[in-house]
mmCIF file of the N, C-alpha and C atoms, coordinates in Angstrom:
data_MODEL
# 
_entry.id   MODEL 
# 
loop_
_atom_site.group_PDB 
_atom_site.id 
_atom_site.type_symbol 
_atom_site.label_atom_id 
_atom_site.label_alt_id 
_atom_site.label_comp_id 
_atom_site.label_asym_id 
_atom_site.label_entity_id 
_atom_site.label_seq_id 
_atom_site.pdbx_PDB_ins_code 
_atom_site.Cartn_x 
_atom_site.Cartn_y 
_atom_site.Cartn_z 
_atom_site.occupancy 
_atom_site.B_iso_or_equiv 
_atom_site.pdbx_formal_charge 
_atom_site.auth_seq_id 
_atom_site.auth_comp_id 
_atom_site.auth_asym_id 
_atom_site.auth_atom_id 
_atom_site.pdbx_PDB_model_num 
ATOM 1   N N  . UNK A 1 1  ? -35.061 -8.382  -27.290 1.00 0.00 ? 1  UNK A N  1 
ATOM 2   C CA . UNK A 1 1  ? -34.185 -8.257  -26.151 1.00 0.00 ? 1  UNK A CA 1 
ATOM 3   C C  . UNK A 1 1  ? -32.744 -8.311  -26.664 1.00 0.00 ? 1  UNK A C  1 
ATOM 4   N N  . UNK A 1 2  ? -32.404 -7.137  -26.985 1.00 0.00 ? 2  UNK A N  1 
ATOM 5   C CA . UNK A 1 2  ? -31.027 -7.208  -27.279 1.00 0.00 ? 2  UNK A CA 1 
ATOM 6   C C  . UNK A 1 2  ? -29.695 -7.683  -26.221 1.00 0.00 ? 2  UNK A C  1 
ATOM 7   N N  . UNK A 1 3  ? -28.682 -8.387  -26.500 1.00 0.00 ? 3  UNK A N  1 
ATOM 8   C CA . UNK A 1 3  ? -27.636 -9.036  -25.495 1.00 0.00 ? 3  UNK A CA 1 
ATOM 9   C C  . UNK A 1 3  ? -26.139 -7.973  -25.690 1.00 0.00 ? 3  UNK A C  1 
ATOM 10  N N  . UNK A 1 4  ? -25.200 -8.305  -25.170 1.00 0.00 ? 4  UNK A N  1 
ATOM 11  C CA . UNK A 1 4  ? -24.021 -7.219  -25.142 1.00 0.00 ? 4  UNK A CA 1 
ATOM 12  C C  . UNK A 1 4  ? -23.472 -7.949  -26.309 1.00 0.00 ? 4  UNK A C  1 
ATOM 13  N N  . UNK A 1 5  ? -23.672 -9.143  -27.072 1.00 0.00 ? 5  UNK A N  1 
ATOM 14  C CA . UNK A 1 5  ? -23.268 -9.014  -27.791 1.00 0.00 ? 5  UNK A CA 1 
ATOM 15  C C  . UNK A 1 5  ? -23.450 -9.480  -29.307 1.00 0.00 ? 5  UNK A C  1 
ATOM 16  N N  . UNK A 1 6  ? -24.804 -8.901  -28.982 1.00 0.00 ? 6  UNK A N  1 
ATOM 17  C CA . UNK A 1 6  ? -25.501 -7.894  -30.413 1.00 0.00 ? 6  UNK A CA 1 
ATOM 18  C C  . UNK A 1 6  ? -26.343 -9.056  -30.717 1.00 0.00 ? 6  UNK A C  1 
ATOM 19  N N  . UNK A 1 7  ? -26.707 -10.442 -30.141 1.00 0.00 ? 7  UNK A N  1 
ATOM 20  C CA . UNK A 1 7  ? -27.755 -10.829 -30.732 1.00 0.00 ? 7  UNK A CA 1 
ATOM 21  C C  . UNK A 1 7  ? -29.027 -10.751 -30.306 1.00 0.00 ? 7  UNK A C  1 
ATOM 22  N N  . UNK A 1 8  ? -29.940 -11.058 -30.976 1.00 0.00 ? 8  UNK A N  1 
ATOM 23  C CA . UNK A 1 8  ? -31.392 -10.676 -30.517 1.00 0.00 ? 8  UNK A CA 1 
ATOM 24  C C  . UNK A 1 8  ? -32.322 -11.863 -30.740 1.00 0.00 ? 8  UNK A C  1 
ATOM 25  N N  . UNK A 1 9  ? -32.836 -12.457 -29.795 1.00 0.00 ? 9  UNK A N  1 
ATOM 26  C CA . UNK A 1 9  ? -34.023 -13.734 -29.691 1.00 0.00 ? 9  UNK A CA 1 
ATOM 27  C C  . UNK A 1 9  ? -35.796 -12.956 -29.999 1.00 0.00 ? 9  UNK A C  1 
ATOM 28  N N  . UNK A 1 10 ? -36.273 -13.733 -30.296 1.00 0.00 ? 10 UNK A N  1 
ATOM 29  C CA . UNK A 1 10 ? -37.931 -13.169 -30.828 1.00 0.00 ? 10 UNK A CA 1 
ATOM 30  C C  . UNK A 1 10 ? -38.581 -14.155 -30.805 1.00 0.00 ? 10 UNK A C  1 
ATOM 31  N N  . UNK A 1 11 ? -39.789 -14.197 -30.353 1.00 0.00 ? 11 UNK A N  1 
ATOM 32  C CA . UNK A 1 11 ? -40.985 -15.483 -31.022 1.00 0.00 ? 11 UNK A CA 1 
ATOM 33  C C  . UNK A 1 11 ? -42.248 -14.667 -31.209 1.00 0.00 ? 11 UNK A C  1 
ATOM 34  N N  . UNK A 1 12 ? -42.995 -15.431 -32.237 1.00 0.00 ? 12 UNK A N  1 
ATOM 35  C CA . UNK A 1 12 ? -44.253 -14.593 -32.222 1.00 0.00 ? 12 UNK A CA 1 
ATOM 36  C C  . UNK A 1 12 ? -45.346 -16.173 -31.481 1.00 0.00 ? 12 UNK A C  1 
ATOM 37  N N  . UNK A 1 13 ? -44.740 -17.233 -31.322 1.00 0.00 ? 13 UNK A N  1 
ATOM 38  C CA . UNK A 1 13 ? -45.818 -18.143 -30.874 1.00 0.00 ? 13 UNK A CA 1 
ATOM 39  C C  . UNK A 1 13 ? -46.452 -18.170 -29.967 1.00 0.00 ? 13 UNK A C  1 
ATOM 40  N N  . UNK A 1 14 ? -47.838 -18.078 -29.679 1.00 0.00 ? 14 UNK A N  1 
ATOM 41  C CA . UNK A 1 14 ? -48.565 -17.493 -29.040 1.00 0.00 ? 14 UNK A CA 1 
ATOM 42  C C  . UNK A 1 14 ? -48.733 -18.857 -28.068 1.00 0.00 ? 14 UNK A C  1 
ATOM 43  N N  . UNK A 1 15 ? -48.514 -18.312 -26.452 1.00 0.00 ? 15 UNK A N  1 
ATOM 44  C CA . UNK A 1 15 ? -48.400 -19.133 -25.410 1.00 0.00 ? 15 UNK A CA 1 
ATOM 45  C C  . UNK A 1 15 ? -47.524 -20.021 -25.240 1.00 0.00 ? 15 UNK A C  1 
ATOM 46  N N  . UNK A 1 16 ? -46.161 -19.489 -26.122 1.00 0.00 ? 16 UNK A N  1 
ATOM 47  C CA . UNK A 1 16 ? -45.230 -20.565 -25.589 1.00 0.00 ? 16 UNK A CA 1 
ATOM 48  C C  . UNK A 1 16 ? -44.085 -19.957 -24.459 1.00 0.00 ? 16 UNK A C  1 
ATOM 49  N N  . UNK A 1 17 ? -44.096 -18.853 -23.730 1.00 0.00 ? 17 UNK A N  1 
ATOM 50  C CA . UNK A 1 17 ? -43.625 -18.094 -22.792 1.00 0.00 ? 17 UNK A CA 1 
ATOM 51  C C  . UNK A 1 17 ? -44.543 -18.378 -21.573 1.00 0.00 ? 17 UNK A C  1 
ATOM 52  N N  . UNK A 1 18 ? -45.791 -19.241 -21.907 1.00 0.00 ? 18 UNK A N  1 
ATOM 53  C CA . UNK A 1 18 ? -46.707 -19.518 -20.584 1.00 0.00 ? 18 UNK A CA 1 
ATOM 54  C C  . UNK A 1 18 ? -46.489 -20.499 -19.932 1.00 0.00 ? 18 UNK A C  1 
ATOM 55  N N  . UNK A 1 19 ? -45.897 -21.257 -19.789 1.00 0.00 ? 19 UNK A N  1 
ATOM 56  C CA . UNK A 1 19 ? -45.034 -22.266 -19.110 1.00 0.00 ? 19 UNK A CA 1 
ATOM 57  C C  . UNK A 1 19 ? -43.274 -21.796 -18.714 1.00 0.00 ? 19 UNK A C  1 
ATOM 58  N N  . UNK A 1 20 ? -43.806 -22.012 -17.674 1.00 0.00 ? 20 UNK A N  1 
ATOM 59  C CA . UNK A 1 20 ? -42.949 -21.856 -16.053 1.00 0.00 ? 20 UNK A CA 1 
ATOM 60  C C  . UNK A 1 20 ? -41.660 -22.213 -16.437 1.00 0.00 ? 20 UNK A C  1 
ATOM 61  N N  . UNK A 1 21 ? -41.489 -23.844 -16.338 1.00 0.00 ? 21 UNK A N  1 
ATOM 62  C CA . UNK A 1 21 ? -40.257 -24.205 -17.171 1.00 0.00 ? 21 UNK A CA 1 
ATOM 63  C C  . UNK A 1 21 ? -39.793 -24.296 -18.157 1.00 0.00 ? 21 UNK A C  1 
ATOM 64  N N  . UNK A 1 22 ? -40.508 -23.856 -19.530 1.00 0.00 ? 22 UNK A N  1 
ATOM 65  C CA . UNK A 1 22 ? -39.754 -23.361 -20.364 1.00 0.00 ? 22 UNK A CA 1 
ATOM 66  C C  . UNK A 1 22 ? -39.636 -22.079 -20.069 1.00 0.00 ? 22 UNK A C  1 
ATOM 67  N N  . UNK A 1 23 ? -39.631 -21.114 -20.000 1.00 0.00 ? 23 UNK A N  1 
ATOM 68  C CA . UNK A 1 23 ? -39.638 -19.538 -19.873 1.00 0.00 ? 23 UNK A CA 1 
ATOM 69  C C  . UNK A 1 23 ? -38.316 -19.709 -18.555 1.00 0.00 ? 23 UNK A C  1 
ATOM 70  N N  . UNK A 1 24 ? -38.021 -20.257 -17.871 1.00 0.00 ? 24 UNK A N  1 
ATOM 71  C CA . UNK A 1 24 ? -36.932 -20.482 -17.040 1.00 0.00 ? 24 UNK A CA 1 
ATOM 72  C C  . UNK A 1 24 ? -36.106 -20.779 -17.494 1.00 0.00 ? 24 UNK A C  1 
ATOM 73  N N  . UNK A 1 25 ? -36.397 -22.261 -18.385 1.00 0.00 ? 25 UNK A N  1 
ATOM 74  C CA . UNK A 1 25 ? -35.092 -22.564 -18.923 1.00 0.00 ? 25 UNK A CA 1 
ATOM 75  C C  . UNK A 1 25 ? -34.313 -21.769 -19.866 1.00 0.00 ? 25 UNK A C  1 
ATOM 76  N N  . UNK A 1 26 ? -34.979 -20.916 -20.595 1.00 0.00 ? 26 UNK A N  1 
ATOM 77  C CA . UNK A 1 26 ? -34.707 -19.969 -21.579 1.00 0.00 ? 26 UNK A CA 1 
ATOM 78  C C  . UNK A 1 26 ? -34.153 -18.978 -20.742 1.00 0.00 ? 26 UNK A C  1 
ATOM 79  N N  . UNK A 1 27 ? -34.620 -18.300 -19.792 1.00 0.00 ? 27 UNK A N  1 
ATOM 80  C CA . UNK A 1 27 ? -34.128 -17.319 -19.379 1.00 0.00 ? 27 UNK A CA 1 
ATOM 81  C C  . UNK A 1 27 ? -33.059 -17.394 -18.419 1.00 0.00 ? 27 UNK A C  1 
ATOM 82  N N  . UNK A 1 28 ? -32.867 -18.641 -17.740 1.00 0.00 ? 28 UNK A N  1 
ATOM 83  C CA . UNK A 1 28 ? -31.359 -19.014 -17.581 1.00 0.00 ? 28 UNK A CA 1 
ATOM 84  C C  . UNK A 1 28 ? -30.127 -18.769 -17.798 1.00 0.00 ? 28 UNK A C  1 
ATOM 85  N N  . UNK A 1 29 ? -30.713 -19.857 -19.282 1.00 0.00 ? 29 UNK A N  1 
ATOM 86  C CA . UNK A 1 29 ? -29.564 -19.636 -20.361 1.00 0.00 ? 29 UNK A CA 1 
ATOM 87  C C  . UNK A 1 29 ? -29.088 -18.047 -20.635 1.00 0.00 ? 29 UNK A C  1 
ATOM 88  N N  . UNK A 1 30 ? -30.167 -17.078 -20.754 1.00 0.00 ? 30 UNK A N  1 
ATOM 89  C CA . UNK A 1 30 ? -29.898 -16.263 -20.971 1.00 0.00 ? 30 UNK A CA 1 
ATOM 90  C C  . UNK A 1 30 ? -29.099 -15.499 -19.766 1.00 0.00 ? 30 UNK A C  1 
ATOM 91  N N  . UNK A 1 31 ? -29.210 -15.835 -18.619 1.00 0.00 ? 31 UNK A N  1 
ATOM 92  C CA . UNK A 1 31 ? -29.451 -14.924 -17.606 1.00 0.00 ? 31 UNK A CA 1 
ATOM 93  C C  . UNK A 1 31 ? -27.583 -15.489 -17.010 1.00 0.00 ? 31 UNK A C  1 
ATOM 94  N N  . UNK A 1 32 ? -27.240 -16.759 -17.698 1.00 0.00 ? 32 UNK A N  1 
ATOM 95  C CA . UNK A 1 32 ? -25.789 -17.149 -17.301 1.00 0.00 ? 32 UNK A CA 1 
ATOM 96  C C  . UNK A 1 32 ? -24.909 -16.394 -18.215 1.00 0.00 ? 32 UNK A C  1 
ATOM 97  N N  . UNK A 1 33 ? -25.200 -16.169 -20.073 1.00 0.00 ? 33 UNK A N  1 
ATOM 98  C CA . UNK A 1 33 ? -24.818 -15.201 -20.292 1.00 0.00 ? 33 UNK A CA 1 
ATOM 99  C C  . UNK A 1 33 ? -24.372 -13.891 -20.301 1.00 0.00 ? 33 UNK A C  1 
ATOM 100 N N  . UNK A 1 34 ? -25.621 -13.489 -19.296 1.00 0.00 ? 34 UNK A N  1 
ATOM 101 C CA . UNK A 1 34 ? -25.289 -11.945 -19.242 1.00 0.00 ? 34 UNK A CA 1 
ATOM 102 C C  . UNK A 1 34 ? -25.016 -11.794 -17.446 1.00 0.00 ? 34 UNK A C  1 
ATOM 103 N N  . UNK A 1 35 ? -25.080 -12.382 -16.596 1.00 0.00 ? 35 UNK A N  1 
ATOM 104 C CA . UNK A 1 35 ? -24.616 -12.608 -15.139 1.00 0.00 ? 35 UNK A CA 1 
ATOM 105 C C  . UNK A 1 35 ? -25.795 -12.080 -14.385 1.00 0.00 ? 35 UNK A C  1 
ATOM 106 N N  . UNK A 1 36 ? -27.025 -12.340 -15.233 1.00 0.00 ? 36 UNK A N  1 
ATOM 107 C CA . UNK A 1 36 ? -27.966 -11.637 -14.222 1.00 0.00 ? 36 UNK A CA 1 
ATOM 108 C C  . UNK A 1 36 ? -28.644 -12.499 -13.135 1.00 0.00 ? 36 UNK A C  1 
ATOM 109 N N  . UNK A 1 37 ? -29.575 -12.236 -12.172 1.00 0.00 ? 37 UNK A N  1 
ATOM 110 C CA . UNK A 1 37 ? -30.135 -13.147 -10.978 1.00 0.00 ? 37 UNK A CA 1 
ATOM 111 C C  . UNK A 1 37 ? -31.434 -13.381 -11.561 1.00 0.00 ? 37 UNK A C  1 
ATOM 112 N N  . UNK A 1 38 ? -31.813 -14.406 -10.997 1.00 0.00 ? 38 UNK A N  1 
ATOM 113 C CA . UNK A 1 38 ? -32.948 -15.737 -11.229 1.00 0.00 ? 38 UNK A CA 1 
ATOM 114 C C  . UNK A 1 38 ? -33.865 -14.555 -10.676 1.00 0.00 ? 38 UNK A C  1 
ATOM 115 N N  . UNK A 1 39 ? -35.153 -14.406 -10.615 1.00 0.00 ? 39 UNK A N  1 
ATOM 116 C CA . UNK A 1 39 ? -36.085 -13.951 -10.286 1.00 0.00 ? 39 UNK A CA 1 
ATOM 117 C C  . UNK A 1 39 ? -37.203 -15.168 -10.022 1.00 0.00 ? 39 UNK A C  1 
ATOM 118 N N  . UNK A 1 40 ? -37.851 -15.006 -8.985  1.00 0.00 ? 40 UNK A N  1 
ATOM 119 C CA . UNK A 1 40 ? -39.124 -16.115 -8.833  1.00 0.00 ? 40 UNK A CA 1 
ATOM 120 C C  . UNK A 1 40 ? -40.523 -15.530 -9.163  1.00 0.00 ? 40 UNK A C  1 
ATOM 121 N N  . UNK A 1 41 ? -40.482 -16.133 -10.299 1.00 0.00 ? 41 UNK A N  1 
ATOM 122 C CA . UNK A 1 41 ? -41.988 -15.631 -11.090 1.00 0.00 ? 41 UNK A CA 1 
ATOM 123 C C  . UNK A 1 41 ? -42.812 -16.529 -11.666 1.00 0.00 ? 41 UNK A C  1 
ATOM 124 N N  . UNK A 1 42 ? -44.354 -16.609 -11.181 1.00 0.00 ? 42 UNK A N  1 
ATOM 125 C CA . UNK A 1 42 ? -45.192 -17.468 -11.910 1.00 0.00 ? 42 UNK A CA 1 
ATOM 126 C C  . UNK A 1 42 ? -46.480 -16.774 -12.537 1.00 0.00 ? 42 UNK A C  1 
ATOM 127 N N  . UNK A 1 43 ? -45.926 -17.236 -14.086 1.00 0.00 ? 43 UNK A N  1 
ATOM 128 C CA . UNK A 1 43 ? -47.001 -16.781 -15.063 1.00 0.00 ? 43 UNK A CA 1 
ATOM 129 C C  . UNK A 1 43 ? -48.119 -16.928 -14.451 1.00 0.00 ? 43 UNK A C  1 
ATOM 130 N N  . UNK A 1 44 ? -48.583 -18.263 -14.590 1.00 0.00 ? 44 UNK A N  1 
ATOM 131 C CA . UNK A 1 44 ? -49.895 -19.311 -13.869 1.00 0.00 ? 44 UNK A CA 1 
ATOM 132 C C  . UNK A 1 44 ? -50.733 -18.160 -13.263 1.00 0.00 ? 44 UNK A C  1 
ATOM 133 N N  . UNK A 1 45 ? -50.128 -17.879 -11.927 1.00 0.00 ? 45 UNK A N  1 
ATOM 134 C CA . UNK A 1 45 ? -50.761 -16.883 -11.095 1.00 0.00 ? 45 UNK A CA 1 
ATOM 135 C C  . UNK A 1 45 ? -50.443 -15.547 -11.365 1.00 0.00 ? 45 UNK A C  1 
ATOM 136 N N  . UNK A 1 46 ? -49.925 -14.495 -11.810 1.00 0.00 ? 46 UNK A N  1 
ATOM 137 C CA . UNK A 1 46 ? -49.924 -13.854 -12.869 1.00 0.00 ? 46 UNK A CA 1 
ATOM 138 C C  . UNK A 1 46 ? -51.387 -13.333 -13.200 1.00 0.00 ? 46 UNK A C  1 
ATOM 139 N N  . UNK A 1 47 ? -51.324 -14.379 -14.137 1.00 0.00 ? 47 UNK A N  1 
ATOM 140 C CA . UNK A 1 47 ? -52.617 -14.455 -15.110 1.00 0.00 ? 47 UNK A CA 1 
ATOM 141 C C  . UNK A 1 47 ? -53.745 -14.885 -14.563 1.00 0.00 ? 47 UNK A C  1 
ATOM 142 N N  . UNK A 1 48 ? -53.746 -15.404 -13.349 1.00 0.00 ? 48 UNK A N  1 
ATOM 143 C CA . UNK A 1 48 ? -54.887 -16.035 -12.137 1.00 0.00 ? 48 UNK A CA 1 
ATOM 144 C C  . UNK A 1 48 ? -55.518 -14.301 -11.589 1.00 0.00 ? 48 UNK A C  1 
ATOM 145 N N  . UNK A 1 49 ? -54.334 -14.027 -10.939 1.00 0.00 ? 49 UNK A N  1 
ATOM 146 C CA . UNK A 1 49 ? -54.503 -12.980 -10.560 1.00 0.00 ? 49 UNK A CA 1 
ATOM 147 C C  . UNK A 1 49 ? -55.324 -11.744 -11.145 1.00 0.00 ? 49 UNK A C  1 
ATOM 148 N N  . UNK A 1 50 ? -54.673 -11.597 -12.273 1.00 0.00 ? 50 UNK A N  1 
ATOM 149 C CA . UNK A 1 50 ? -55.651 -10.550 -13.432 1.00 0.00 ? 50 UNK A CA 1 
ATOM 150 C C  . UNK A 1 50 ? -56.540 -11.021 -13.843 1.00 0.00 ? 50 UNK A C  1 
ATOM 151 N N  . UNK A 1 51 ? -57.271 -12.186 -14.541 1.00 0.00 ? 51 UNK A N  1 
ATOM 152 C CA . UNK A 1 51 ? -58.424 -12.549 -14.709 1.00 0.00 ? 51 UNK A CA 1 
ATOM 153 C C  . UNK A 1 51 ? -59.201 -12.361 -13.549 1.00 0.00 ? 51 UNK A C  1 
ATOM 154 N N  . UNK A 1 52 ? -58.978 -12.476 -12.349 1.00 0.00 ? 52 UNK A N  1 
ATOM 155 C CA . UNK A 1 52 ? -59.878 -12.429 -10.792 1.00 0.00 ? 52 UNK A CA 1 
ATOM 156 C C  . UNK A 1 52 ? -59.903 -10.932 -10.851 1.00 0.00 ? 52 UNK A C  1 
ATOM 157 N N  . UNK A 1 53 ? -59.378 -9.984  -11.099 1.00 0.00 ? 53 UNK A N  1 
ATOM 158 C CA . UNK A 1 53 ? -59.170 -8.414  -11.393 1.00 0.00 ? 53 UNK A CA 1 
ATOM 159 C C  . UNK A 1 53 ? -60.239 -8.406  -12.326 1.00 0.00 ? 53 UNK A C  1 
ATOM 160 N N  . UNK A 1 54 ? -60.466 -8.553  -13.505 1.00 0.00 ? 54 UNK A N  1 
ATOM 161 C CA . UNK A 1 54 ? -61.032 -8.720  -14.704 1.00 0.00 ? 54 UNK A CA 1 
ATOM 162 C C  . UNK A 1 54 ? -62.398 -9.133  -13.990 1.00 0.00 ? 54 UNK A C  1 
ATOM 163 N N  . UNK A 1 55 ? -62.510 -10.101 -13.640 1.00 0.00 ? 55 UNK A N  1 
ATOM 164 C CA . UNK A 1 55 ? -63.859 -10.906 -13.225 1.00 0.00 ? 55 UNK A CA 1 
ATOM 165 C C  . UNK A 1 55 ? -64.909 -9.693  -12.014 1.00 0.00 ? 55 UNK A C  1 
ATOM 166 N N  . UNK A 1 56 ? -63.481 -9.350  -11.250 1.00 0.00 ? 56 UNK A N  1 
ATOM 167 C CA . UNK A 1 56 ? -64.598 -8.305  -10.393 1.00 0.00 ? 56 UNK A CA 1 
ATOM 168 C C  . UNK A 1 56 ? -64.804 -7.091  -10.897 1.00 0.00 ? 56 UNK A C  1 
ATOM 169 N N  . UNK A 1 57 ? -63.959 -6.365  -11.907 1.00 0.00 ? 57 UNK A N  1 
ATOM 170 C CA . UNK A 1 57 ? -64.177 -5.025  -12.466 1.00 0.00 ? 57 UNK A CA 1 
ATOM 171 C C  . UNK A 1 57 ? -65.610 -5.404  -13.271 1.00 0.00 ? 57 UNK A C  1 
ATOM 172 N N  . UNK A 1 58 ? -65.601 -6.965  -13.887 1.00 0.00 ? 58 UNK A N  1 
ATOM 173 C CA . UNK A 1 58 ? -67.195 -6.785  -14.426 1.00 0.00 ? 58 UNK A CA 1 
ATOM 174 C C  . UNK A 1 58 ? -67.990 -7.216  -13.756 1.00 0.00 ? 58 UNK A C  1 
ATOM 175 N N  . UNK A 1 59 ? -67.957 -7.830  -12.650 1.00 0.00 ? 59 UNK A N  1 
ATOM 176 C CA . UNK A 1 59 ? -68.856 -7.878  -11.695 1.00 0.00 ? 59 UNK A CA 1 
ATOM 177 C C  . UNK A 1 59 ? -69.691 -6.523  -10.951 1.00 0.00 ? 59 UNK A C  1 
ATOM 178 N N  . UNK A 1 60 ? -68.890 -5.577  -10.745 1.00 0.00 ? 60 UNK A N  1 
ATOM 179 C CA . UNK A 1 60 ? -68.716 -4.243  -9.921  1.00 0.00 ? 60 UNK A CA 1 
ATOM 180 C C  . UNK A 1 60 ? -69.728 -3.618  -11.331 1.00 0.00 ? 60 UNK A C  1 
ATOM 181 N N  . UNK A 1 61 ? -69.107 -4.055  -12.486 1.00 0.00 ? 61 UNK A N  1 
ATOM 182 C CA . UNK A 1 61 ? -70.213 -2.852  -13.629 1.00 0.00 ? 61 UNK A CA 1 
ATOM 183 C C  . UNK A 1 61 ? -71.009 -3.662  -14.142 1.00 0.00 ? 61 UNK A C  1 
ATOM 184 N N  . UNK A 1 62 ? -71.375 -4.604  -14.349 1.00 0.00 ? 62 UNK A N  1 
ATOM 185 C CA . UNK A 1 62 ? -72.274 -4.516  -14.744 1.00 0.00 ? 62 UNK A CA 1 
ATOM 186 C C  . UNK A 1 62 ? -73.468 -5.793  -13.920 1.00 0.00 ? 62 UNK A C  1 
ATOM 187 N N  . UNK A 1 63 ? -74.641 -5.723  -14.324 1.00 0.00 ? 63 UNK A N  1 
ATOM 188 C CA . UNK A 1 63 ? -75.634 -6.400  -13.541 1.00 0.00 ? 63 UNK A CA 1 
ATOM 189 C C  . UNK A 1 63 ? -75.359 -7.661  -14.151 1.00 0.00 ? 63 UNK A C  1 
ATOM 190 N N  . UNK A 1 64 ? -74.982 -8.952  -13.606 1.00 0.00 ? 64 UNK A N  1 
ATOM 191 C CA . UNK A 1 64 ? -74.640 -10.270 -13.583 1.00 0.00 ? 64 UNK A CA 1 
ATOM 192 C C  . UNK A 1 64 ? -75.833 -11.490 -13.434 1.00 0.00 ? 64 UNK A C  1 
ATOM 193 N N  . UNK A 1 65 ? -76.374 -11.069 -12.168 1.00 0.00 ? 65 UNK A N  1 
ATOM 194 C CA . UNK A 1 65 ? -77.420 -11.690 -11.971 1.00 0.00 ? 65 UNK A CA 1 
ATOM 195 C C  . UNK A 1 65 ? -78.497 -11.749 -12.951 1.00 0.00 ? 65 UNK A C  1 
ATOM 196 N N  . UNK A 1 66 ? -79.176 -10.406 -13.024 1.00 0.00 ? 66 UNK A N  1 
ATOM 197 C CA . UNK A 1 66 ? -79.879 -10.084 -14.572 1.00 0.00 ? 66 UNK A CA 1 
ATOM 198 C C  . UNK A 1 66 ? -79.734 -11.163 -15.502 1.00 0.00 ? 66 UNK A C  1 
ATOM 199 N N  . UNK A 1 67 ? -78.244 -10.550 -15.795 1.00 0.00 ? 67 UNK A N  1 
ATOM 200 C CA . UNK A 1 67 ? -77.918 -11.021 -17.458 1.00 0.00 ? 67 UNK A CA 1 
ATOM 201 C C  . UNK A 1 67 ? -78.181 -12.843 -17.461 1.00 0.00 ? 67 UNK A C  1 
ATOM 202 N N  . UNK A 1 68 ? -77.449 -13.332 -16.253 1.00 0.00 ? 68 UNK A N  1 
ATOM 203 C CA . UNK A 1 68 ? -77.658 -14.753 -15.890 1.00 0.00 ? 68 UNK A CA 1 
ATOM 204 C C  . UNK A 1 68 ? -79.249 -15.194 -15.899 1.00 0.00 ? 68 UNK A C  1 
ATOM 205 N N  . UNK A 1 69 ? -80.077 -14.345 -15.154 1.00 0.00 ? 69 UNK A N  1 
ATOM 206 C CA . UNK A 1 69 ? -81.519 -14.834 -15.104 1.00 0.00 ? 69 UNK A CA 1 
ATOM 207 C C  . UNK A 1 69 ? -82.016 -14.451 -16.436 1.00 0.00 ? 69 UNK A C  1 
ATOM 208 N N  . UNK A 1 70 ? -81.732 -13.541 -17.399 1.00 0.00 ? 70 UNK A N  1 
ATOM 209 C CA . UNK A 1 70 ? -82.447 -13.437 -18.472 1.00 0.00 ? 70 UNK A CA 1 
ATOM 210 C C  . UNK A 1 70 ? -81.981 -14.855 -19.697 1.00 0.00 ? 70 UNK A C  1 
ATOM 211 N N  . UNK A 1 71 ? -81.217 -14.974 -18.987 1.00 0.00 ? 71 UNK A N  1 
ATOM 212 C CA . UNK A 1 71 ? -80.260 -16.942 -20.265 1.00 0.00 ? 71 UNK A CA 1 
ATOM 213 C C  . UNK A 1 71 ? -80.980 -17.976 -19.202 1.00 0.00 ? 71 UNK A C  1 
ATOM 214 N N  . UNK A 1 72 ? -82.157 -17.441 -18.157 1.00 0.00 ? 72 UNK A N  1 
ATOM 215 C CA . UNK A 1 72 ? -82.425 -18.840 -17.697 1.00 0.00 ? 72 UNK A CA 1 
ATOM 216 C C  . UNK A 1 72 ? -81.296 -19.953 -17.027 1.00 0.00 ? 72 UNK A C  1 
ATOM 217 N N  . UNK A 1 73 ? -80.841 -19.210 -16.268 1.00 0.00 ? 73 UNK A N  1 
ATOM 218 C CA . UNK A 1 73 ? -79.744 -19.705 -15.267 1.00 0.00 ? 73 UNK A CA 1 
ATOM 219 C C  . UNK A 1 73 ? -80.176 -19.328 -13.424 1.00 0.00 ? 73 UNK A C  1 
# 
């Protein structure tokens, strides 16, 4: 994410943008820098949301019940 004036932030750590208040507080900071507006966004549900997407696209294809009764469930 390049800034107006020329520096650039990066992480490669995996799930540390998944929390609410850090990812706010960061983008704050950033967002007083460059004069932009707060946006109301939650990862949490987000990612609630698409896994429940995820869960019924494999529900919808493939046979569940089956697969469950053949593991003796």
């Amino acid at each position: 994410m390049p800034f107006s004036d020329g520096n650039v932030w990066g992480s490669y750590v995996h799930g540390l943008f998944d929390s609410d208040d850090m990812r706010d507080g960061l983008l704050d900071w950033v967002r007083r820098s460059e004069g932009s507006a707060r946006t109301n966004f939650s990862y949490k549900s987000f990612k609630e949301y698409n896994y429940d997407l995820l869960a019924d696209t494999v529900e919808k294809q493939v046979d569940v019940e089956s697969i469950l009764k053949k593991m003796g469930f």
